[in-house]
C-alpha positions in Angstrom: 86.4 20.5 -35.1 84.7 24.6 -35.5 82.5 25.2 -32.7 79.3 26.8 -33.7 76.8 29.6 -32.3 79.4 30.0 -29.0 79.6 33.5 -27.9 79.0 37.1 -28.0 82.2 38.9 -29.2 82.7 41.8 -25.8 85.5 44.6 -25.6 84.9 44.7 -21.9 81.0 45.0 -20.9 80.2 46.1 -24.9 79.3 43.3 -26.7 80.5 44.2 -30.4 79.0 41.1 -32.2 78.4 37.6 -31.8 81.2 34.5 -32.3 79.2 31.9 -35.1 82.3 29.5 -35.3 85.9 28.9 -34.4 88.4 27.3 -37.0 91.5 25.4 -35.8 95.0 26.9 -35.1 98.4 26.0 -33.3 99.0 27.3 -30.1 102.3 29.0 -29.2 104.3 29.0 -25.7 103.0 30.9 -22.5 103.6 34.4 -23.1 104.0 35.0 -26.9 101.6 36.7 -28.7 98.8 34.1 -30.3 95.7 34.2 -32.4 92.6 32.4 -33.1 90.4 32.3 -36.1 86.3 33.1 -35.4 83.7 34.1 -37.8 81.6 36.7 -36.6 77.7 37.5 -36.7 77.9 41.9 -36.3 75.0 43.7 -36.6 74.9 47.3 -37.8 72.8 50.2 -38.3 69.2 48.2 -38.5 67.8 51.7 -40.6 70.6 50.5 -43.1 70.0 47.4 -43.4 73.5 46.7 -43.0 74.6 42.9 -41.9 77.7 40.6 -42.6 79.3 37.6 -41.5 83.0 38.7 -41.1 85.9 36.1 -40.9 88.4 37.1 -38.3 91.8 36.9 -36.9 91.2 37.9 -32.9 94.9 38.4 -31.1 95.7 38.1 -27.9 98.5 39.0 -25.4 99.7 35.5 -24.2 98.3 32.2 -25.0 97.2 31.7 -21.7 95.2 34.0 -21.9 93.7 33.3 -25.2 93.0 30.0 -23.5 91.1 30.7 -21.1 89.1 32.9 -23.0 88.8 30.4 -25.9 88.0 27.1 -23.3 84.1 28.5 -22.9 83.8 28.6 -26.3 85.4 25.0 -27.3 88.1 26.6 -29.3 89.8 23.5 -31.3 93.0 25.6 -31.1 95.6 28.7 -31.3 98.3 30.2 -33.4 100.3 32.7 -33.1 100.6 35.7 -36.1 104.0 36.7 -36.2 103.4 39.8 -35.2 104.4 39.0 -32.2 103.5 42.8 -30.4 100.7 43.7 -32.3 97.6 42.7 -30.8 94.0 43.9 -32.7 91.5 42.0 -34.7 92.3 41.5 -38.1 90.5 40.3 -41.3 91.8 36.9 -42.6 90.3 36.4 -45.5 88.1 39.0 -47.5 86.3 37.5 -51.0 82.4 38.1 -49.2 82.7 41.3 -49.5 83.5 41.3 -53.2 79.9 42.6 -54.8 80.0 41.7 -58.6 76.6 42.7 -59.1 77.7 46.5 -58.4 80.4 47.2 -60.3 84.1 45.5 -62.2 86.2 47.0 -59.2 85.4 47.3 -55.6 85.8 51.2 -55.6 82.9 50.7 -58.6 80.6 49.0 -56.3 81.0 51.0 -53.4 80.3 54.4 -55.4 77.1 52.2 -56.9 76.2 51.4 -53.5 76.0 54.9 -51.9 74.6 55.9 -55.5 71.4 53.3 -54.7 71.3 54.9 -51.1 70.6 58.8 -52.0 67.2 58.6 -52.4 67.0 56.1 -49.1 69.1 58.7 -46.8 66.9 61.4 -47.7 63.6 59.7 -47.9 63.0 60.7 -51.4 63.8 65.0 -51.0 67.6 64.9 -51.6 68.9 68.3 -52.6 70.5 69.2 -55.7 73.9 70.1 -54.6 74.3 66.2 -53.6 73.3 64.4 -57.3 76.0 67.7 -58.7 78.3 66.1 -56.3 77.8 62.3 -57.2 78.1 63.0 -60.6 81.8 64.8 -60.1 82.1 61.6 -58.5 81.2 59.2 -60.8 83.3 61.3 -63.9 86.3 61.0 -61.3 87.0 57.4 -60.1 90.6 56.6 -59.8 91.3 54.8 -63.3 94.6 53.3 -60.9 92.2 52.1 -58.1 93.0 48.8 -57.5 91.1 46.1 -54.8 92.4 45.6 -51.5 91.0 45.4 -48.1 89.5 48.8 -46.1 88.7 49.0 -42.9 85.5 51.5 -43.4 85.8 53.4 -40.8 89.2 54.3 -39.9 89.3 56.9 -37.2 90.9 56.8 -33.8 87.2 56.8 -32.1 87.1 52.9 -33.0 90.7 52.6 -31.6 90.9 50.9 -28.3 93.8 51.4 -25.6 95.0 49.6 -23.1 96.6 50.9 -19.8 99.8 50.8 -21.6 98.3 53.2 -24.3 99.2 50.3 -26.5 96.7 49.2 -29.3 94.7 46.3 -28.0 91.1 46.0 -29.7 90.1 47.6 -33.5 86.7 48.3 -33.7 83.7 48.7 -35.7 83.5 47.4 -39.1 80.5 46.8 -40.7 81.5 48.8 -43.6 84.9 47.0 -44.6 85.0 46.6 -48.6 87.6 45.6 -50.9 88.0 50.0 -52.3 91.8 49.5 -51.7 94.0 50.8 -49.1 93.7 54.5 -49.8 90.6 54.6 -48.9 91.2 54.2 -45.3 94.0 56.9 -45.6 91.2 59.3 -46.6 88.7 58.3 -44.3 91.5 59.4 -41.2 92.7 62.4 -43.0 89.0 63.4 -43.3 88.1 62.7 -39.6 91.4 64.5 -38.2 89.9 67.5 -39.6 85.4 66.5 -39.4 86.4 66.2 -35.2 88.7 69.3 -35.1 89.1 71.8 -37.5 86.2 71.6 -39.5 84.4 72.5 -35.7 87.0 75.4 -35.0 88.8 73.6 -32.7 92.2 73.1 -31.7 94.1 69.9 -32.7 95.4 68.0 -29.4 98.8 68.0 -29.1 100.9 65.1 -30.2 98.6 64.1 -33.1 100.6 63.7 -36.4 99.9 66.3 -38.9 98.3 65.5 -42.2 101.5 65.6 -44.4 103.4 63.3 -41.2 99.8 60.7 -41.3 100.7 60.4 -45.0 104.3 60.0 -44.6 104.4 57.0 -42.3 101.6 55.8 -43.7 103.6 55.9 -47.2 106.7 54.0 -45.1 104.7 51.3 -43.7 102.6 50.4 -47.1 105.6 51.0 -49.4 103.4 52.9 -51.9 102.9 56.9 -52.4 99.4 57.8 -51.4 99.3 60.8 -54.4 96.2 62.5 -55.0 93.6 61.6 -52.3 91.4 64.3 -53.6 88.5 61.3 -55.1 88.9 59.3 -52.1 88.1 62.6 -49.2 85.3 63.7 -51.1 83.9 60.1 -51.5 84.6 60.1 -47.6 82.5 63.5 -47.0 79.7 62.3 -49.6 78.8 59.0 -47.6 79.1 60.9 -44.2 76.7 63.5 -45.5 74.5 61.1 -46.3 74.7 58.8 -42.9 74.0 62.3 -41.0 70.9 62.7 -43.6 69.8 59.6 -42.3 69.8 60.4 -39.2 68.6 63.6 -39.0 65.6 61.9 -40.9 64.9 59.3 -38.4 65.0 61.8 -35.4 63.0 64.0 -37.4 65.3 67.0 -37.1 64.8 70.4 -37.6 66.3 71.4 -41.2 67.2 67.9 -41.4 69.1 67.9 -45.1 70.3 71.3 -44.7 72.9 70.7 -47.3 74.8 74.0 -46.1 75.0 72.9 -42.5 76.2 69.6 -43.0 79.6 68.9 -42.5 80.6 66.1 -44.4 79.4 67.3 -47.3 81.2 71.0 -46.3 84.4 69.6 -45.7 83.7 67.6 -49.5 83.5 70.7 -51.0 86.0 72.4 -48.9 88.1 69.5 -50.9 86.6 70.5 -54.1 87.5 73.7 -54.0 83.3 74.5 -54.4 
């Protein structure tokens, strides 16, 4: 049997979100790599009215471990993923997010969606150059875009480590859709350059360059990423508009300074504008 309204979901002290129910699994032998299923309560960005109920896959190291974390919670059990190394939360299943109402394909609704928030991120004074850029846009969705599963924010500042600099928690994901997997591509191309270049400063050493990013990302999906063009400026648009909203809120000096605001100037750096 699921155990309901358990936990609060913590990466150390931070409590990321809150454990609603746990489904049944199969657990593995002491030190293999094991899983179990939890459905998650996260709360976002209460300005944007953002909130979801996220099904899960949460990994562990070892199933002892995992048991002892799971015992508080009345787990009814444990299975391993196959992985067998990788250890980071992962989506399990993915139809909620699927918004009919906003469009045939997911990369439809998600353009519809930060359509309906313009007006919202700017409280009702948005500047020109933004509708000139929704409308390239909307006359340039990817007629190939197919659904598939994005992360939202994929960047390595929701990346935890361990003391093994090994991948052990993914984080932050109230905006997974269904836009399709090159939209995460974009969203880490665009961020290599929003938190480096784009400030004037120098890349750290060791970080792949953009044309090695798209290279192993090509060899681990099995698909060619081709023209990501759409997909960075749709990355720059929404980020615009999140530091709009902000800037609003905190009532900030030249607070949709279109000029001064870097996603959109990294968008149009894209552009070509």
């Amino acid at each position: 049997m699921a155990a309901d309204g358990v936990a609060d979901v913590q990466l150390g002290e931070i409590v990321v979100g809150k454990i609603v129910r746990f489904e049944p699994g199969t657990a593995q032998g002491a030190g293999e790599a094991c899983s179990f299923v939890a459905v998650f309560d996260l709360n976002a960005d209460k300005y944007l009215c953002r909130r979801r109920i996220v099904v899960a896959v949460i990994e562990f190291g070892d199933v002892a471990r995992a048991e002892q974390l799971a015992k508080p919670f009345e787990a009814a059990g444990l299975f391993r993923n196959g992985h067998g190394e990788d250890r980071f939360a992962v989506f399990a299943e993915f139809g909620f997010l699927d918004q009919p109402e906003l469009g045939e394909r997911a990369v439809d609704q998600q353009l519809e969606y930060w359509y309906r928030s313009i007006d919202f991120s700017t409280a009702g004074t948005t500047p020109d150059p933004v509708w000139a850029m929704y409308e390239w846009l909307a006359a340039n969705v990817p007629t190939d875009a197919t659904n598939g599963f994005t992360w939202g924010d994929a960047r390595i500042g929701n990346m935890m480590f361990g003391d093994d600099l090994r991948l052990v928690g993914v984080m932050d994901w109230e905006q997974a859709n269904l836009s399709g997997i090159r939209m995460d591509l974009a969203w880490w191309l665009f961020f290599d350059d929003f938190h480096s270049t784009a400030r004037g400063l120098t890349r750290l050493d060791g970080l792949a360059t953009r044309d090695e990013t798209i290279a192993f990302w090509e060899d681990r999906v099995g698909e060619t990423a081709g023209d990501l063009t759409w997909y960075e400026v749709f990355t720059g648009f929404q980020i615009g508009l999140l530091s709009f909203r902000t800037m609003t809120i905190l009532e900030a000096p030249n607070a949709l300074d279109y000029d001064a605001n870097l996603g959109f100037s990294i968008a149009r750096r894209r552009l070509g504008w």
